[in-house]
N, CA, C and O of each residue as an XYZ file, in Angstrom:
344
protein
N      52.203     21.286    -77.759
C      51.243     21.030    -76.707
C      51.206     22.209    -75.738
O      52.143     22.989    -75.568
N      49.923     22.260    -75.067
C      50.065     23.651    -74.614
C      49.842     23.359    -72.960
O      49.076     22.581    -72.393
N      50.927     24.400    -72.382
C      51.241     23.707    -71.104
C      50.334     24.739    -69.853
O      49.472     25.553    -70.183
N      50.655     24.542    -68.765
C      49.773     25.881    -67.671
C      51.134     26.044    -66.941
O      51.931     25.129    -66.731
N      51.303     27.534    -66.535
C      52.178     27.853    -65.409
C      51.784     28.899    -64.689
O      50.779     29.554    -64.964
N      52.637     29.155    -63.604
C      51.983     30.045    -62.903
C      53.314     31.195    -62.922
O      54.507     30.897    -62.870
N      52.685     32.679    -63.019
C      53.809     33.765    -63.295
C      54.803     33.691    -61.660
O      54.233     33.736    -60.570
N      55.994     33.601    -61.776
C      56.584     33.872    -60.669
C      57.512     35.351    -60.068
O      57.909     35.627    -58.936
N      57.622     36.076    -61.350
C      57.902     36.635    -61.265
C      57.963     38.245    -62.533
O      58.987     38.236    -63.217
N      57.309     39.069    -62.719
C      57.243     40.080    -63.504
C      58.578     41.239    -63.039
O      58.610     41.769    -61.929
N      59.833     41.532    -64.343
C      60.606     42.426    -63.973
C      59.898     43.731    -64.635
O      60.316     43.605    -65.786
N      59.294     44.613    -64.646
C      58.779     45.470    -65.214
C      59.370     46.643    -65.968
O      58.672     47.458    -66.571
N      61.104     46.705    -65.883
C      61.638     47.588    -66.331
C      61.997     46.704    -67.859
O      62.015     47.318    -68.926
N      62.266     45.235    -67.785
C      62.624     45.397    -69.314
C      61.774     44.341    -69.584
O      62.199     43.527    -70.404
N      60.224     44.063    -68.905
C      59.355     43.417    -69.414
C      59.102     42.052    -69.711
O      58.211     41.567    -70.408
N      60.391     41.279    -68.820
C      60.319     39.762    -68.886
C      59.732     39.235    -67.864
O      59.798     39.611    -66.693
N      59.117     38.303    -68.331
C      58.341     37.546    -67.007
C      58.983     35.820    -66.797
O      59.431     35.150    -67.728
N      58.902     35.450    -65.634
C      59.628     34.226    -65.534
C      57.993     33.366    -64.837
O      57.241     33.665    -63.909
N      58.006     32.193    -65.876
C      56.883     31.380    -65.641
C      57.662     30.079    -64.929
O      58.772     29.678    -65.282
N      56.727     29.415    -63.690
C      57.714     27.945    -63.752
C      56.093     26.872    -64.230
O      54.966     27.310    -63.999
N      56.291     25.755    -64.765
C      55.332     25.177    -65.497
C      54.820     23.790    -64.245
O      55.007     23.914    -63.035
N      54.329     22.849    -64.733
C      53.372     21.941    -64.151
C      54.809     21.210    -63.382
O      54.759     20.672    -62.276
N      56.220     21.338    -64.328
C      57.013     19.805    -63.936
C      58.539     20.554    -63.136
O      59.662     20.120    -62.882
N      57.819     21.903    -62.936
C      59.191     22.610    -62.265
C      59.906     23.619    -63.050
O      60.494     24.475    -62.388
N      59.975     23.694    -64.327
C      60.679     23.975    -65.215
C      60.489     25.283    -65.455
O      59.331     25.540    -65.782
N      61.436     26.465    -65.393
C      60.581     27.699    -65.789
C      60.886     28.292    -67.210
O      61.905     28.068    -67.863
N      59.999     28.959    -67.520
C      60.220     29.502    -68.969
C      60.114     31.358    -68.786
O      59.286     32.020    -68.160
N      61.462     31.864    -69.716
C      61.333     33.139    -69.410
C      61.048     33.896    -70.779
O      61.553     33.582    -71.857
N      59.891     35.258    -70.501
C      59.304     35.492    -71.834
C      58.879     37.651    -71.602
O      58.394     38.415    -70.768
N      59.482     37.679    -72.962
C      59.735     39.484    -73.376
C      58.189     39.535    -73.690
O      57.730     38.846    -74.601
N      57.332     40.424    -72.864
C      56.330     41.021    -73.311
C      55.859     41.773    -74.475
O      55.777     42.997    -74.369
N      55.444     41.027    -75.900
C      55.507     42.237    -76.420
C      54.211     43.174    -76.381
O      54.349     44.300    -76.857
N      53.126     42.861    -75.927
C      52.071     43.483    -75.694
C      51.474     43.358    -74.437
O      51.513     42.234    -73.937
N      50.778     44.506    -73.636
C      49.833     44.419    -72.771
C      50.761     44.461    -71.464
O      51.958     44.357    -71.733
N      50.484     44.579    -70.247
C      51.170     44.278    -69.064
C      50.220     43.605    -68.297
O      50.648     43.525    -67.146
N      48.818     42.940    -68.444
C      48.318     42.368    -67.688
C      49.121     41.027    -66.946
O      48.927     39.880    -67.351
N      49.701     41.226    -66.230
C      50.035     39.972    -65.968
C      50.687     40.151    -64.426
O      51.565     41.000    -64.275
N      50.282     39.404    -63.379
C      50.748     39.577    -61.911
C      51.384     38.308    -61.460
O      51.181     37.213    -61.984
N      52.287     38.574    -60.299
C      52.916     37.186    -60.118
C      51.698     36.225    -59.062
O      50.999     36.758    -58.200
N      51.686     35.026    -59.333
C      50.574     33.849    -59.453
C      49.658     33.852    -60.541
O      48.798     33.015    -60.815
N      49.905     34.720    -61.019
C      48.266     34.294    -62.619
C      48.699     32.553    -62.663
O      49.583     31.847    -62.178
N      47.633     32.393    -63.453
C      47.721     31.252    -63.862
C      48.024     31.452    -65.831
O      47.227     32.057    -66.548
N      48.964     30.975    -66.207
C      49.202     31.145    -67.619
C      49.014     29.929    -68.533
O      49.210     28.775    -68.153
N      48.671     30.226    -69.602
C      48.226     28.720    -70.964
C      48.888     29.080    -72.272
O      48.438     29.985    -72.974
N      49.741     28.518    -72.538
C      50.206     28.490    -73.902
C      51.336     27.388    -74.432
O      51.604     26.245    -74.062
N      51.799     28.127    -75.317
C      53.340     26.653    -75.549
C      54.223     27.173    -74.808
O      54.901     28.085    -75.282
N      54.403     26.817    -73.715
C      55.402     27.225    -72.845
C      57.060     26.497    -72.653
O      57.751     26.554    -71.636
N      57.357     25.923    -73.771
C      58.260     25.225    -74.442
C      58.085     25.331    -75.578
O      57.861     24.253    -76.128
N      58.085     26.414    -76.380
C      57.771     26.764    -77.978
C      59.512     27.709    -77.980
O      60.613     27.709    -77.430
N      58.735     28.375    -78.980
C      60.286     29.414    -79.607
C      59.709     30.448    -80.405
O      58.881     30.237    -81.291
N      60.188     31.650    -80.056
C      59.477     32.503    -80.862
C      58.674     33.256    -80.389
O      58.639     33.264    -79.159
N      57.738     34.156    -81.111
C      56.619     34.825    -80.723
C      55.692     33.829    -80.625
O      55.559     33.007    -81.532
N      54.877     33.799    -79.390
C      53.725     32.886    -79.016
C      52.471     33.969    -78.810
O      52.640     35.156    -79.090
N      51.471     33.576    -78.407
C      50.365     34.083    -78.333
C      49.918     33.001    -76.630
O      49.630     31.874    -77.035
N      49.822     33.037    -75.330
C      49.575     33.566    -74.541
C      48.356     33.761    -73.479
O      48.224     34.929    -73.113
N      47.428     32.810    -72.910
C      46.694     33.087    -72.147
C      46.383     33.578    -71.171
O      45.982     32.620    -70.511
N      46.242     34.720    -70.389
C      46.507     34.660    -68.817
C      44.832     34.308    -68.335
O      43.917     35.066    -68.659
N      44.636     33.220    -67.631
C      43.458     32.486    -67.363
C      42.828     33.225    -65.732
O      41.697     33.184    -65.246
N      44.074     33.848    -65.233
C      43.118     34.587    -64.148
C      43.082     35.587    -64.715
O      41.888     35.841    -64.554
N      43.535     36.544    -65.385
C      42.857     37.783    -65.693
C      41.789     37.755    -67.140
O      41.077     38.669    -67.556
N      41.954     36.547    -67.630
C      41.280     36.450    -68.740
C      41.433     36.943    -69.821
O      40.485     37.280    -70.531
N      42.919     37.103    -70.212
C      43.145     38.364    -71.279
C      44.588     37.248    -72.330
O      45.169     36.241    -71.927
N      44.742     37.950    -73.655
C      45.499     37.301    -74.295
C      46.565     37.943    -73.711
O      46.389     38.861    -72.909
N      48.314     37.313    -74.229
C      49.392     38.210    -74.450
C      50.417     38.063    -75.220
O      51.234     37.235    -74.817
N      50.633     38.547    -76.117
C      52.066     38.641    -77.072
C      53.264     38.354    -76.590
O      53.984     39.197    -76.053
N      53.492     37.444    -76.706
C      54.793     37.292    -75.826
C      56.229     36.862    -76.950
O      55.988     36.727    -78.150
N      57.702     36.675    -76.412
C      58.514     36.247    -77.247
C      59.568     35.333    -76.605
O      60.525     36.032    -76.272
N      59.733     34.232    -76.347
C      60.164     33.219    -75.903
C      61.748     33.434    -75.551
O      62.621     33.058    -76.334
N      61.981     33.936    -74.568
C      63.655     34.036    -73.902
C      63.854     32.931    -73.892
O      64.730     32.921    -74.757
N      63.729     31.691    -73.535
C      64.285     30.786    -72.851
C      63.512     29.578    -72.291
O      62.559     30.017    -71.647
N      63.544     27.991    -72.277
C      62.355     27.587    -71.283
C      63.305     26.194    -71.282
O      64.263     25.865    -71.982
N      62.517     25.454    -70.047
C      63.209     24.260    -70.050
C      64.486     24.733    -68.666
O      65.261     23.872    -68.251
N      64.507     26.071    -68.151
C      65.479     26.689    -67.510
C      65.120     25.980    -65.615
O      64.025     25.612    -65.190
N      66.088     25.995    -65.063
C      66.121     25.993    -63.924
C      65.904     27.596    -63.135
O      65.405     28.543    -63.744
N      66.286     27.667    -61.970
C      65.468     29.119    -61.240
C      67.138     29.715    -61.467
O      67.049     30.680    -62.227
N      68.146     29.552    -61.199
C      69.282     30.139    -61.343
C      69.471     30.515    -62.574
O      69.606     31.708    -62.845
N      69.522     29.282    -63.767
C      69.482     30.251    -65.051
C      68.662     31.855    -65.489
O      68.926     32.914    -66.059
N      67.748     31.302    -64.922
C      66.313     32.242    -65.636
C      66.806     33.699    -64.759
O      66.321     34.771    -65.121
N      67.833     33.658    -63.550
C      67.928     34.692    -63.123
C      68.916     35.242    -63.493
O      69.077     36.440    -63.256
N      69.791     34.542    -64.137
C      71.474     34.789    -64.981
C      70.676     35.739    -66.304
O      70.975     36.929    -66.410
N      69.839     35.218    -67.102
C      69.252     35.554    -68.029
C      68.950     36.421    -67.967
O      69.268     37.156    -68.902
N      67.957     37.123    -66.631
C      67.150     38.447    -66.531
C      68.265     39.757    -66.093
O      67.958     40.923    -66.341
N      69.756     39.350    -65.329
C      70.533     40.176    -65.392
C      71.327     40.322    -66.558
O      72.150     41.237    -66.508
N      71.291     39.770    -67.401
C      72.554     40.449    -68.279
C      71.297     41.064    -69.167
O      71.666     41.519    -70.249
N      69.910     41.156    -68.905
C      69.461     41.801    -70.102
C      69.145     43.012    -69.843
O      68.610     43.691    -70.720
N      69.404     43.513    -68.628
C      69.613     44.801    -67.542
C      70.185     45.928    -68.430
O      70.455     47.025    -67.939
């Protein structure tokens, strides 16, 4: 099922973005294409999937390749996550 979140945060050096979704929950995801993406977009995809997903960003209107770090995470995990991948 495909969920909406809003970007909260873009690290731009190793390209992960941390989404939190409709129920709180954030999901963190390796860019593999494009950098369109700013913190508040509004995002559409399986945002509880696994894997390479494919990616809406609905305010900029553009697809994105993405690869599923993590989801289902609280805000402390997702930030444990983005440092050790430093």
């Amino acid at each position: 099922m495909r969920q909406r979140g809003v970007v909260l945060h873009h690290e731009h050096r190793i390209g992960y973005v941390i989404i939190r979704d409709e129920f709180g929950n954030h999901t963190v995801v390796k860019l593999l294409t494009g950098n369109d993406i700013e913190r508040g977009d509004i995002i559409i995809g399986f945002l509880h999937g696994q894997g390479d997903q494919t990616f809406h960003n609905e305010t900029q209107d553009v697809s994105l390749e993405v690869q599923i770090q993590g989801h289902g995470l609280s805000e402390e995990a997702t930030i444990h996550m983005i440092q050790k991948a430093h």
